[in-house]
C-alpha positions as CSV (number, residue, x, y, z in Angstrom):
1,X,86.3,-28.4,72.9
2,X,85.8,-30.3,76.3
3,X,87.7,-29.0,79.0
4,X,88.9,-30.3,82.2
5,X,89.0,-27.5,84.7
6,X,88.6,-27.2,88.2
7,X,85.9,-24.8,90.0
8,X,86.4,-22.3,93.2
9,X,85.6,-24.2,96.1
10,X,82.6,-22.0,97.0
11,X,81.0,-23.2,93.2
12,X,81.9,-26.5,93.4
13,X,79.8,-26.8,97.4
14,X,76.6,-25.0,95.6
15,X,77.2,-27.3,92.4
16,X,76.7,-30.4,94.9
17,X,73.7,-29.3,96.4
18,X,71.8,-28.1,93.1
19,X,72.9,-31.5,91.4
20,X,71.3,-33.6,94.1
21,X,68.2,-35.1,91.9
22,X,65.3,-34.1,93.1
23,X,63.7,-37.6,93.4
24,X,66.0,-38.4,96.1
25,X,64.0,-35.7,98.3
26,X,61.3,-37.9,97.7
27,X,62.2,-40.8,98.4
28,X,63.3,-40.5,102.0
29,X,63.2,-43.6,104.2
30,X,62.8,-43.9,107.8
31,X,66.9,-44.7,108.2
32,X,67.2,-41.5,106.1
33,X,64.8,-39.7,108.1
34,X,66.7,-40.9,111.7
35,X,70.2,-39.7,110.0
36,X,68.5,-36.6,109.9
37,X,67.1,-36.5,113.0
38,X,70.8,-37.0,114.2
39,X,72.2,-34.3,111.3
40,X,69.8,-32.0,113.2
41,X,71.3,-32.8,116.7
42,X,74.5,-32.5,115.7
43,X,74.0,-29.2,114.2
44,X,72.0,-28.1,117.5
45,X,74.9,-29.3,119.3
46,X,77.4,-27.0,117.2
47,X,75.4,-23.8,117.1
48,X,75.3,-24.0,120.7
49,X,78.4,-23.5,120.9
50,X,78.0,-19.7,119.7
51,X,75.5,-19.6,122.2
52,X,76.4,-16.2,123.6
53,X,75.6,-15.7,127.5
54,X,74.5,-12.9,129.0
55,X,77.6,-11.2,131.1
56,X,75.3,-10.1,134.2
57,X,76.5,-6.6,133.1
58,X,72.9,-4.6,132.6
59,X,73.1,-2.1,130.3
60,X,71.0,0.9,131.3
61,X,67.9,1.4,129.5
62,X,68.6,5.0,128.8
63,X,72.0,3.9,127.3
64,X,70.4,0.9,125.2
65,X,67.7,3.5,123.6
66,X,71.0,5.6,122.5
67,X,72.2,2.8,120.8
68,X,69.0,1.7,119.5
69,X,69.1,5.0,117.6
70,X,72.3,4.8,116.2
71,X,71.4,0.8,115.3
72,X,68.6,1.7,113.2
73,X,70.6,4.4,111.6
74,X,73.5,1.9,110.4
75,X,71.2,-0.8,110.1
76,X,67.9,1.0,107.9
77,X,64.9,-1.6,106.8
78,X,65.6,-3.4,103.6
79,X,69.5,-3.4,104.3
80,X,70.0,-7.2,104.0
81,X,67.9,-7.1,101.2
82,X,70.4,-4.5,99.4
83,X,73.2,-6.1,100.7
84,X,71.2,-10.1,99.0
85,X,70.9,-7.9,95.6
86,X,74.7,-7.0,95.7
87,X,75.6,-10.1,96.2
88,X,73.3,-11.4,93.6
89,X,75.2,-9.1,91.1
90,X,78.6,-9.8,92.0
91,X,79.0,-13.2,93.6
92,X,76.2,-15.5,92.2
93,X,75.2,-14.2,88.3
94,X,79.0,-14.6,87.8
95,X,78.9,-18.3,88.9
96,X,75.7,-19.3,86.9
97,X,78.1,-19.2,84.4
98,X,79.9,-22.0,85.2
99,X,77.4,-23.8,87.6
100,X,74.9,-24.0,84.3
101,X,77.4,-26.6,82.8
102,X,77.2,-30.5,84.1
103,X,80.4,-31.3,85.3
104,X,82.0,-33.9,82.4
105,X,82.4,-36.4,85.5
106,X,78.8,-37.0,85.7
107,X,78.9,-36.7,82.1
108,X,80.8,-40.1,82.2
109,X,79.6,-41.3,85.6
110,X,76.0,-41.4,82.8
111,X,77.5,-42.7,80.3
112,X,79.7,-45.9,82.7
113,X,83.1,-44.6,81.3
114,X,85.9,-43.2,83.3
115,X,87.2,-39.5,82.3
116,X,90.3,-41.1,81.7
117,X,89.0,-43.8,78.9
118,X,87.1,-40.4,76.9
119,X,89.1,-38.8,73.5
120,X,86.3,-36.3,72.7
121,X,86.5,-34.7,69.1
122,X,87.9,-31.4,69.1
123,X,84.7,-29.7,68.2
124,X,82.6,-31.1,71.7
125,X,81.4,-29.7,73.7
126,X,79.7,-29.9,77.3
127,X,76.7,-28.5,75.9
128,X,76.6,-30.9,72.7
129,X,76.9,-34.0,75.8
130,X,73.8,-32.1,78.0
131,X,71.9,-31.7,74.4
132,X,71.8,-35.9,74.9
133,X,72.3,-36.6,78.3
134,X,70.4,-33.9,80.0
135,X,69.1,-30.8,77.7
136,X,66.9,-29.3,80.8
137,X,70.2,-29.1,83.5
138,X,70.6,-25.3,83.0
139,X,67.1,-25.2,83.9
140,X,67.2,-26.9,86.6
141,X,70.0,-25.6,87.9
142,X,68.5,-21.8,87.3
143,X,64.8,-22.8,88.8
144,X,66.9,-23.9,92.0
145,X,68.9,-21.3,92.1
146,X,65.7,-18.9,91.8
147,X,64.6,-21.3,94.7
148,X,67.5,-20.6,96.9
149,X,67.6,-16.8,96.8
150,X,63.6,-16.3,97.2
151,X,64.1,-17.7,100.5
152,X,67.1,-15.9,101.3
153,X,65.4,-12.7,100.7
154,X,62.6,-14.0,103.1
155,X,64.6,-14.5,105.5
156,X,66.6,-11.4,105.8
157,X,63.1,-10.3,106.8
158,X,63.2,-11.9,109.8
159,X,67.4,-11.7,110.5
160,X,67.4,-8.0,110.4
161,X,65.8,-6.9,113.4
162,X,67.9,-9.6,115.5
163,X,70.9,-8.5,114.0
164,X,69.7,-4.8,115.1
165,X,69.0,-5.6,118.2
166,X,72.4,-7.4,118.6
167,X,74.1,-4.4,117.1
168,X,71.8,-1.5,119.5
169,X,73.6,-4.5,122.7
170,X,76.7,-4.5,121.1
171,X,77.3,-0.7,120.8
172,X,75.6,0.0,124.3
173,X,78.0,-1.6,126.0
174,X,81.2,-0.1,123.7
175,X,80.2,3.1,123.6
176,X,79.5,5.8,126.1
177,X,76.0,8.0,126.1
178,X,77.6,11.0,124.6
179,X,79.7,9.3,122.2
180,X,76.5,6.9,121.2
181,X,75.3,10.5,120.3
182,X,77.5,11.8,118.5
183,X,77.3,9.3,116.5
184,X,73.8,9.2,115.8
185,X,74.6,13.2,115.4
186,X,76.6,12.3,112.1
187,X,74.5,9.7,111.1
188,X,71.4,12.4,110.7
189,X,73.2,14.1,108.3
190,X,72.8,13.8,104.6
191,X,76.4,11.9,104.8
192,X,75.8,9.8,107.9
193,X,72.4,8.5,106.3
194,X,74.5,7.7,103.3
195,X,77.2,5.9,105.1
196,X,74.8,4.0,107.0
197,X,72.6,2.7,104.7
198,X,75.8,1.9,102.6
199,X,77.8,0.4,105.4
200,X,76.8,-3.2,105.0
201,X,76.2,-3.4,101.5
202,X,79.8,-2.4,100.7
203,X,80.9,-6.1,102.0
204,X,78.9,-7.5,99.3
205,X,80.6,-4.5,96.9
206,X,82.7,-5.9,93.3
207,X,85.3,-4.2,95.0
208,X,85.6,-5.8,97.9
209,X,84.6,-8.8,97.3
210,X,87.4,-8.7,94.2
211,X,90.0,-8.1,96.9
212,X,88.3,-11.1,99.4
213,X,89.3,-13.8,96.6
214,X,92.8,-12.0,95.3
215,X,93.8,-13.2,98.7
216,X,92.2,-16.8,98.4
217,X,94.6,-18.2,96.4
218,X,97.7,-17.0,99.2
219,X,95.5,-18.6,101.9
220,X,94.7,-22.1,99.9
221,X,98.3,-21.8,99.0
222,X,99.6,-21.5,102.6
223,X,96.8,-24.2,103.7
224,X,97.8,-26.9,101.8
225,X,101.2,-26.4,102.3
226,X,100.7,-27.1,106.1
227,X,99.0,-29.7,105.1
228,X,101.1,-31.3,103.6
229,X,103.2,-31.3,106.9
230,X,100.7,-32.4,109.6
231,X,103.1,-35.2,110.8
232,X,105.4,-31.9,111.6
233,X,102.5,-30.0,113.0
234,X,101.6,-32.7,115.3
235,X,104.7,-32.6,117.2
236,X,104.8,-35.4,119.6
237,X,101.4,-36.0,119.7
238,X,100.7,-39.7,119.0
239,X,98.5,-41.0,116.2
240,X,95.1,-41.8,116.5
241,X,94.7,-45.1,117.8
242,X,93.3,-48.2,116.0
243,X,91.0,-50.8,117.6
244,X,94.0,-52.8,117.6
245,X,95.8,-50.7,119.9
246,X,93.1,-51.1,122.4
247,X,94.1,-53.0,125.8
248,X,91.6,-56.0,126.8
249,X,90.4,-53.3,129.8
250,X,90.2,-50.4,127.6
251,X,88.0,-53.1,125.3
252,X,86.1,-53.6,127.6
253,X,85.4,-50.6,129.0
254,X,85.0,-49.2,125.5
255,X,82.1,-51.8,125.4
256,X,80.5,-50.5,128.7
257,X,80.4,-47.0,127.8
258,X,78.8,-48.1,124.2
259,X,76.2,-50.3,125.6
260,X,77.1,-53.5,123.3
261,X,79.2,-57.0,124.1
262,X,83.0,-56.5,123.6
263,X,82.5,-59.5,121.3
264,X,80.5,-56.7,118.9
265,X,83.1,-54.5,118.4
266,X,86.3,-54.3,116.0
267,X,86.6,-55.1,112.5
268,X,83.6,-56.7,110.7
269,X,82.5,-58.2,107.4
270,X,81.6,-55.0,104.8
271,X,79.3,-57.0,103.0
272,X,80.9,-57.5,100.1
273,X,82.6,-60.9,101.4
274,X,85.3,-59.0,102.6
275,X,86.4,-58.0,106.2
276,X,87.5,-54.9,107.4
277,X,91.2,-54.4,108.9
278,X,93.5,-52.9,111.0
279,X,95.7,-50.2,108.7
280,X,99.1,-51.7,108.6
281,X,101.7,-50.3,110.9
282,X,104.3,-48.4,108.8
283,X,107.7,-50.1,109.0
């Protein structure tokens, strides 16, 4: 039987990205290639924001080889690499489950019908449509997959030493000399060494991440219910503004600060024969 059913938002973002066809990566053209040029600025911009600066405070080098100690301890070679396996086993194989199945909408999207107009036999199935419409998906969808954790593991290569160095910083400047050792103390035992080669790749634990995505559903919940009263959450704070609202000044101004001709701006013909307009103003 064909079922309608709705994936975790986490699956349904990775189901977007492996379903891209791969012959649109080939066939990039030069406005595609300037959209990304601007993507890539944008995202500069954003990360820059996290740009963390340095506080003038210098932490004392004797004090920064303490934490160093206790850094490596908690933070032992291969660590992102367990902590990439974890998640392979708790997060990701669980998901192939699902993402291995076309979604019926591109089912139909391939086959110029709506969802809507199908009445599938009881005895369909999605794997029955992809046996005609697209038998190598799974495949695909695997290989990509394959793809996408190879170079995750790669990387962790080169993100664990920053993240230890970040860490050795971090504690340095939270922790005094003798407590930095006492800590490094515990983590030389048997049990420290245990607890610190264990201590990141619990977050990726079934345990954990089980009790991450119990509480999901209570923050989606809550989410959309506040959504659903933005007018209420904005307060007095007007509406965005339309070009309509514009004054001939702020037009022109507007214009100025764009580089075009006032003339240039507001709504426009689409294309399709039809012109653009202002959203009505509710009554």
């Amino acid at each position: 039987m064909i079922r309608k059913f709705t994936l975790p938002l986490t699956v349904l973002a990775m189901t977007a990205t492996l379903n891209a066809p791969t012959q649109v990566f080939a066939q990039e053209t030069e406005a595609e290639a300037e959209a990304s040029e601007a993507t890539d600025a944008e995202l500069a911009k954003f990360l820059e924001i996290f740009k963390v600066e340095d506080d003038g405070a210098p932490i004392e080098p004797d004090q920064l080889a303490r934490a160093e100690t206790v850094a490596v301890k908690l933070l032992p070679d291969g660590s992102y690499q367990k902590m990439m396996a974890e998640t392979m086993s708790t997060v990701i194989e669980p998901m192939l489950g699902s993402i291995d199945q076309m979604p019926l909408s591109a089912i139909t999207t391939f086959a110029g019908i709506s969802e809507d107009e199908i009445s599938p036999p009881d005895d369909a199935t999605i794997k029955d449509l992809m046996e005609i419409v697209d038998p190598h998906f799974a495949d695909r969808q695997q290989a990509m997959f394959k793809s996408v954790f190879d170079i995750l593991i790669e990387l962790s290569d080169e993100v664990e030493p920053a993240i230890r160095d970040g860490l050795a910083k971090a504690y340095a400047r939270r922790f005094t000399g003798e407590e930095l050792d006492d800590i490094s103390t515990f983590l030389s035992t048997d049990t420290g060494a245990k607890f610190g080669a264990e201590s990141l790749a619990v977050y990726s634990s079934r345990e954990v991440i089980g009790a991450s995505m119990e509480v999901m559903p209570k923050f989606l919940e809550r989410f959309l219910g506040q959504m659903q009263n933005a007018e209420e959450l904005m307060g007095d704070i007007p509406p965005q503004r339309t070009y309509g609202d514009l004054s001939e000044l702020e037009k022109k101004r507007l214009a100025q600060l764009l580089g075009v001709d006032v003339e240039d701006l507001g709504p426009r013909e689409t294309g399709q024969g039809d012109y653009e307009t202002e959203a009505e103003p509710e009554s």
